[in-house]
C-alpha positions in Angstrom: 85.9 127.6 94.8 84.6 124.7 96.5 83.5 121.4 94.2 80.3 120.0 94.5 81.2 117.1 95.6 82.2 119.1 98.8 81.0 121.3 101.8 82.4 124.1 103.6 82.4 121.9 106.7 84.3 119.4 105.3 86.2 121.6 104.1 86.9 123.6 107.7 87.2 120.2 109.4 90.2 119.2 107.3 91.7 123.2 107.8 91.6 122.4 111.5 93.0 118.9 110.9 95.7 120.4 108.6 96.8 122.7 111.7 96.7 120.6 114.4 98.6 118.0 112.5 101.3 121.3 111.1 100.8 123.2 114.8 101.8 119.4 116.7 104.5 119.0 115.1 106.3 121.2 117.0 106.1 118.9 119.6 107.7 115.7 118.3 110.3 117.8 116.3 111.6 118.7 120.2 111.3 114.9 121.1 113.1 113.7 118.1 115.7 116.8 118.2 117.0 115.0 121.6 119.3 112.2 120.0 119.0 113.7 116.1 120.6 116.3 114.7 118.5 118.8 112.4 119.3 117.9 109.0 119.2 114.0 109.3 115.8 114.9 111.3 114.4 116.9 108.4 116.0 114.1 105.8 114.3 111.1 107.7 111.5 112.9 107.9 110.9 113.7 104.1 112.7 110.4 103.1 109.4 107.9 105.5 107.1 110.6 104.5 108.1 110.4 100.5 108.1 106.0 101.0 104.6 106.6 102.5 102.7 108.8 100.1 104.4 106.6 97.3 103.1 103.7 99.1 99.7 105.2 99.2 99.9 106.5 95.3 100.5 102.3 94.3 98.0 101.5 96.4 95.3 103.6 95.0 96.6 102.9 91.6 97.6 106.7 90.2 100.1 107.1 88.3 103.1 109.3 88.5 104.0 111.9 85.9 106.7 111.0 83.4 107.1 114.3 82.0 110.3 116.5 82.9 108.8 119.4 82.8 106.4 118.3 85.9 108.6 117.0 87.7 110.9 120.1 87.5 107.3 121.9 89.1 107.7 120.2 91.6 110.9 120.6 92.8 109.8 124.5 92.6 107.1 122.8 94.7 109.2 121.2 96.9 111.3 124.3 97.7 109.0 126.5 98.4 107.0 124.1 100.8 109.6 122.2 102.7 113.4 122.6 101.0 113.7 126.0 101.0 111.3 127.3 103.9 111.8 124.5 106.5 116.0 125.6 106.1 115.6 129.7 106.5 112.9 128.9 109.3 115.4 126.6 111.0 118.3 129.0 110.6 116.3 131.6 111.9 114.9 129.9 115.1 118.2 130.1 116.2 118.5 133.5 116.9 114.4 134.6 117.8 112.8 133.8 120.7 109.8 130.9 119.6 106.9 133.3 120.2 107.9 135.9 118.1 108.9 133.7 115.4 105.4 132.0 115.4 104.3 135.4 114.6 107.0 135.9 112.0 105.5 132.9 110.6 101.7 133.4 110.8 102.4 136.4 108.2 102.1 133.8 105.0 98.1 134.6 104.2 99.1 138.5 104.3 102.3 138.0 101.6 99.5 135.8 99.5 97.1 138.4 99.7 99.3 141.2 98.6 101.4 138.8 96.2 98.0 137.9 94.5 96.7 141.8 94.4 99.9 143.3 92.7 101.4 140.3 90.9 99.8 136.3 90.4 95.7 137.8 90.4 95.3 133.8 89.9 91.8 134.5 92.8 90.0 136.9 93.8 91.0 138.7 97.0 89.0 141.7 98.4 89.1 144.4 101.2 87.5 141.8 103.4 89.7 139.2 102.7 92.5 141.6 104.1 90.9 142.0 107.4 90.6 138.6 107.7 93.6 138.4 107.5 95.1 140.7 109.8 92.7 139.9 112.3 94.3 136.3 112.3 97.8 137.7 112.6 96.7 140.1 115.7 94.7 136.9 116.9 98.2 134.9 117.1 100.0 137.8 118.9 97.2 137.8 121.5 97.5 134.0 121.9 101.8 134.0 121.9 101.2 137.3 124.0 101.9 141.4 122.8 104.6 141.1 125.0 106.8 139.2 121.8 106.9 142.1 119.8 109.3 143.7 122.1 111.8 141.9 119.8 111.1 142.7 116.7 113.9 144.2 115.0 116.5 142.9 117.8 118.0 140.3 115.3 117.3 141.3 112.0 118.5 138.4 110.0 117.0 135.5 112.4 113.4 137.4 111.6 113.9 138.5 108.2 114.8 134.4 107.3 111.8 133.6 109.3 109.9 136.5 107.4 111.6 134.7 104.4 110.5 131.2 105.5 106.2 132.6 105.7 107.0 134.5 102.1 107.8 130.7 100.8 105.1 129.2 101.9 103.0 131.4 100.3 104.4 131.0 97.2 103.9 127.6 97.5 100.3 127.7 98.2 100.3 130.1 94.9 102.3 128.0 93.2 100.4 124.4 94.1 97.5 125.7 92.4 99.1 124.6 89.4 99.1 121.0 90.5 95.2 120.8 90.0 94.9 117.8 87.5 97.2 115.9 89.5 95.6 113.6 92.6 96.7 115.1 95.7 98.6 112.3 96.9 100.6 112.1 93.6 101.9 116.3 94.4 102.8 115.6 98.1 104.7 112.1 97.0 106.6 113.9 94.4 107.6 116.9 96.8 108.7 114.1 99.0 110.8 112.4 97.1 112.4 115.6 95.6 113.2 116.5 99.0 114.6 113.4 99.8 116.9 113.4 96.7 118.6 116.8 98.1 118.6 116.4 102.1 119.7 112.5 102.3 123.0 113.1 100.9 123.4 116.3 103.0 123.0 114.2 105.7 124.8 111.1 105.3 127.5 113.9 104.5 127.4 116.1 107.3 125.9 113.7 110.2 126.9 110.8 110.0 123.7 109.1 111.2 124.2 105.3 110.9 126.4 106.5 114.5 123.1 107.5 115.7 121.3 105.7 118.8 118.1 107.3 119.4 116.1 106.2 122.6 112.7 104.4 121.6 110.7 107.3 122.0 112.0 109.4 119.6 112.1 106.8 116.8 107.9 107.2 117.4 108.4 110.7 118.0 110.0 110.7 114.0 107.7 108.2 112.9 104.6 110.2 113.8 106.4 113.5 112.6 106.7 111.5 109.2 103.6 110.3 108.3 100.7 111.9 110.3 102.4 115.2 110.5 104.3 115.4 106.6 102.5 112.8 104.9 99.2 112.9 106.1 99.1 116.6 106.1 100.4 117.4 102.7 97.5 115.1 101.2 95.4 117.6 103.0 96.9 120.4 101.8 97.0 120.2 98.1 93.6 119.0 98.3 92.9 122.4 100.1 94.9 124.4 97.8 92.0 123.4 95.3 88.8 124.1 97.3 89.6 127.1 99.5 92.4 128.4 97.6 95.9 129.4 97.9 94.7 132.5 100.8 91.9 129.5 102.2 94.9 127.0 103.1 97.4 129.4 104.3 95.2 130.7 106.9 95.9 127.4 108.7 98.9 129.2 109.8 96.3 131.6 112.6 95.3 128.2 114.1 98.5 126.9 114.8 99.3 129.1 117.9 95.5 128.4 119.3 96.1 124.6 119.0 99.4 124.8 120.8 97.7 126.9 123.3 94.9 123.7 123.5 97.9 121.1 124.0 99.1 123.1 126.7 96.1 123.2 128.9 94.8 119.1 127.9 98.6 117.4 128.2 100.0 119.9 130.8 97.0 121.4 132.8 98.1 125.0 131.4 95.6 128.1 131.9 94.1 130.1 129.5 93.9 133.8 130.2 91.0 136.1 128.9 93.6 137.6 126.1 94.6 134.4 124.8 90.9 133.4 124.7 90.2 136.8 123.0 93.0 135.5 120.4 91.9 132.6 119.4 88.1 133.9 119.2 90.0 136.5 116.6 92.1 133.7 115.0 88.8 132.2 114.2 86.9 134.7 113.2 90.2 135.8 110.5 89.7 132.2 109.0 86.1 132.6 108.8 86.1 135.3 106.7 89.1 134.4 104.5 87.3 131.3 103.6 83.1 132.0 103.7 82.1 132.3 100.3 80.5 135.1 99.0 79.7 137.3 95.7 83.1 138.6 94.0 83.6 142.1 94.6 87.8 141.9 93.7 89.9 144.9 94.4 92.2 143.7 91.6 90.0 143.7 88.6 89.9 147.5 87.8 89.2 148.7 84.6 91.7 150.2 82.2 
C-alpha cells in the first residue's frame, strides 16, 4: 500500500496532522458560527479554501482536467466529502447532544470495512482490520464518555442523518481512490470549487451576507477554518487515500475525540480521567492495527 518513496511514519505523522487539523475545527467553526450563519459559513469556507488549493495547483504548475467525465467524479467527490455529509451532519447536530454525535460520526472506518467486504472489495480487509476498528469506535466512547449512549435512539432522525453523514464519508474515502493519477492538490481544488459552485448561490440566496459584520476574530477564526483546516487538510487526505487506503485515512475519525480531549487540558487546564486515558490508548491502538502492514490474509477473497 505504501510507495517507496514513503514510510509508515510519515505516513502516521500526516494521519495525526489530518485529525488534529479535521478534530480543531470544531473549534473555529463555534468562533466563526457567532456573527455567521451556517450556510454562508460552510460557503466561505469552501469558496477561500477552493481559491487556495487553485492557487497552490498554478503555483506548482499541474494542470487541471479538461475532461467532463472527471470533473462529473468529482462532484460525486465533492458530495460525498463535504456537500452532502457536512449538510446531514449539520442538520443532525441540531437535535443530538455533541458527544453522542461524535460517536455517530467515528462509525465511517466500520461502514468502509463492511462496504469493502460485501460490495467495492477494491482492498483487502481482514478479521483484524475489524477489531481495529471497533476498538477505535469503543476508544471514542471512553474518551466522549459511556454515559452518551444513553441517547441513542432518543431522536432517531438527528442520529440516523449523522449515521448518514459517517456512511458519506466513507464512500468518499472508497470513492477517492479513484482519483489516483491525479496530484492531490488538483482532487481537493476541484472538490472545492464544485462545492463552491452549489453553496455560494445558496447563500447569497438565503443569507444575505454582504449585511454581515463579523468581529475581527472570527474573520481569523474562518480564515484558519479555510485553509489550514479545508485546504490544507484535504491535500492530506487524498494523498492518504493512496498510501494507507480508503479504511487507513478514515480511521482519523478515532483521533479526533482524543485531540479534543488534548485541546481541552493545554488551552483550558482540563483533566484527564483514567477512562478517557484508557480511550485514547484504545483509539491508538485501533489505528495501529488498521494501518500496520502485514501479509494478506482477506476474508473477502473466497473461493467459488
Amino acid at each position: 500500500m505504501h510507495s517507496p518513496k514513503t514510510t509508515l511514519a510519515t505516513e502516521f505523522l500526516l494521519l495525526a496532522i489530518l485529525a488534529l487539523l479535521w478534530g480543531s475545527s470544531y473549534i473555529f467553526i463555534k468562533i466563526a458560527l457567532e456573527d455567521i450563519p451556517p450556510i454562508t459559513l460552510i460557503a466561505m469556507r469552501v469558496g477561500i479554501a477552493a481559491l487556495f488549493l487553485t492557487g497552490i495547483v498554478i503555483w506548482q504548475g499541474d494542470k487541471f482536467p479538461r475532461d467532463g467525465k472527471t470533473w462529473r467524479m468529482l462532484l460525486l467527490q465533492a458530495i460525498f466529502n463535504s456537500i452532502g455529509a457536512w449538510t446531514v451532519l449539520a442538520w443532525g447536530q441540531q437535535y443530538v447532544d455533541s458527544g453522542l454525535a461524535s460517536v455517530l460520526n467515528s462509525t465511517s472506518p466500520v461502514f468502509l470495512f463492511f462496504i469493502t467486504l460485501f460490495v467495492t472489495r477494491h482492498e483487502t480487509v481482514n478479521k483484524t482490520k475489524l477489531i481495529g476498528a471497533m476498538l477505535g469506535v469503543s476508544g471514542v466512547i471512553m474518551v466522549v464518555g459511556p454515559g452518551v449512549l444513553n441517547g441513542l435512539g432518543a431522536d432517531i432522525g438527528g442520529q440516523a442523518a449523522i449515521l448518514l453523514g459517517a456512511l458519506l464519508y466513507a464512500c468518499g474515502a472508497i470513492y477517492g481512490k479513484r482519483f489516483s493519477k491525479l496530484p492531490a492538490t488538483v482532487t481537493a481544488a476541484g472538490t472545492m470549487i464544485w462545492a463552491s459552485i452549489c453553496l455560494l448561490p445558496a447563500s447569497l440566496l438565503l443569507d444575505q451576507p454582504w449585511t454581515l459584520t463579523p468581529a475581527p476574530q472570527t474573520i481569523i477564526a474562518v480564515l484558519v477554518l479555510s485553509v489550514f483546516c479545508t485546504g490544507v487538510a484535504l491535500m492530506i487526505y487524498f494523498r492518504l487515500v493512496r498510501t494507507l487506503g480508503s479504511m487507513g485515512v478514515a480511521s482519523q475519525s478515532y483521533l479526533r475525540a482524543g485531540i479534543g480531549v488534548a485541546l481541552g487540558v493545554l488551552l483550558l487546564g482540563e483533566t484527564i480521567g483514567p477512562l478517557t486515558l484508557a480511550g485514547i490508548f484504545c483509539a491508538l491502538i485501533g489505528v495501529a492495527i488498521i494501518n500496520w502492514p502485514r501479509k494478506p490474509h482477506p476474508i473477502a477473497a473466497k473461493p467459488a
